[in-house]
Steps between C-alpha positions, in 0.01 A plus 500: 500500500507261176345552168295189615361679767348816240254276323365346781464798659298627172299172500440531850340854467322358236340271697440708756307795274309194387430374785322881621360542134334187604422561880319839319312334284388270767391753708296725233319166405439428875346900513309529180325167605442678822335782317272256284428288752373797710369685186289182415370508890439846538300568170285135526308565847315206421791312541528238763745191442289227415398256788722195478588254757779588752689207410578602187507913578725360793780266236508805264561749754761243623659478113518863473687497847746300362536676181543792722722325725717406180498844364624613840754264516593586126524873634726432759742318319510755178544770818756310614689474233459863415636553801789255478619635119405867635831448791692335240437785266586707744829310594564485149489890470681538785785278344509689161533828733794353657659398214420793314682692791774291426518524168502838501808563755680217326448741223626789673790325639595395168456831347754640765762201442721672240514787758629293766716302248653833388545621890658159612729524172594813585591485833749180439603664223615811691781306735649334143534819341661646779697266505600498114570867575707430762726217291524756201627764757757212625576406095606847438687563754691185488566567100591810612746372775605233242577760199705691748629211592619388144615819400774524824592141449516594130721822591695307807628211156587762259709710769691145647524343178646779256661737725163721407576505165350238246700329267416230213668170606630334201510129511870397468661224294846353450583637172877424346670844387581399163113519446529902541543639157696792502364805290689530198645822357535528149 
């Protein structure tokens, strides 16, 4: 439903308790001429319609058919539309219901969305960290492995090398023996 659609529903139930306010009206005029009409007959015995020709008694009557006749007509067309903007009201209602309902599991399912973020996280979360435990387990082991490693190698050198015992290596250079000074006694 648009917000278009909101004012003319509001202007067509407007129209529509206009339309009965006037229908009402209509009919309590209609009734309290009734009453006069019948009050002013009742209470004046001595009334009698005064003698006129049927011709003219006959074209009145006739006018007052029509006018009848048009109010009629008018009746059935207010009723109709009545009835027409009554189903569309009710459609209308109907429609806000609906999307009402909607609105309010949309709402719900929002509401529950950081839960089932949180749960889907979670569970493909759960096979990396396994396997991050599993590669830490490996990384120890092999620095483990690789320490032990080094430290054999490192024994293996110093046993092949030296003879097992380590000795500073001295670089050596071609130096003439009549650079050697010879301590002097005094």
């Amino acid at each position: 439903m648009s917000q278009s659609d909101i004012p003319n529903i509001q202007e067509l139930s407007t129209e529509i308790s206009q339309l009965h306010q006037e229908l009402q009206l209509r009919d309590q005029l209609v009734q309290q001429l009734s009453q006069e009409l019948f009050r002013l007959v009742k209470g004046n015995a001595n009334f009698t319609p005064p003698k006129s020709e049927p011709e003219i008694d006959l074209s009145q009557l006739q006018a007052l058919r029509d006018q009848l006749q048009a109010v009629e007509q008018q009746v059935t067309f207010y009723q109709e539309q009545i009835t027409s903007r009554d189903t569309e009201i009710h459609e209308l209602r109907q429609s806000v219901q609906e999307l009402t309902d909607r609105s309010r599991m949309l709402e719900q399912v929002v509401q529950e969305l950081p839960q089932i973020y949180r749960r889907k996280f979670e569970e493909r979360m759960t096979p990396v960290r396994d396997k991050v435990t599993k590669l830490q387990r490996e990384n120890r082991q092999l620095q483990a492995e690789l320490q032990s490693v080094s430290y054999r190698l490192a024994l293996k050198n110093r046993y092949t090398n030296h003879g097992g015992i380590d000795l500073p290596t001295f670089p050596r250079s071609e130096v003439a023996p009549n650079n050697l000074s010879a301590p002097q006694n005094a």
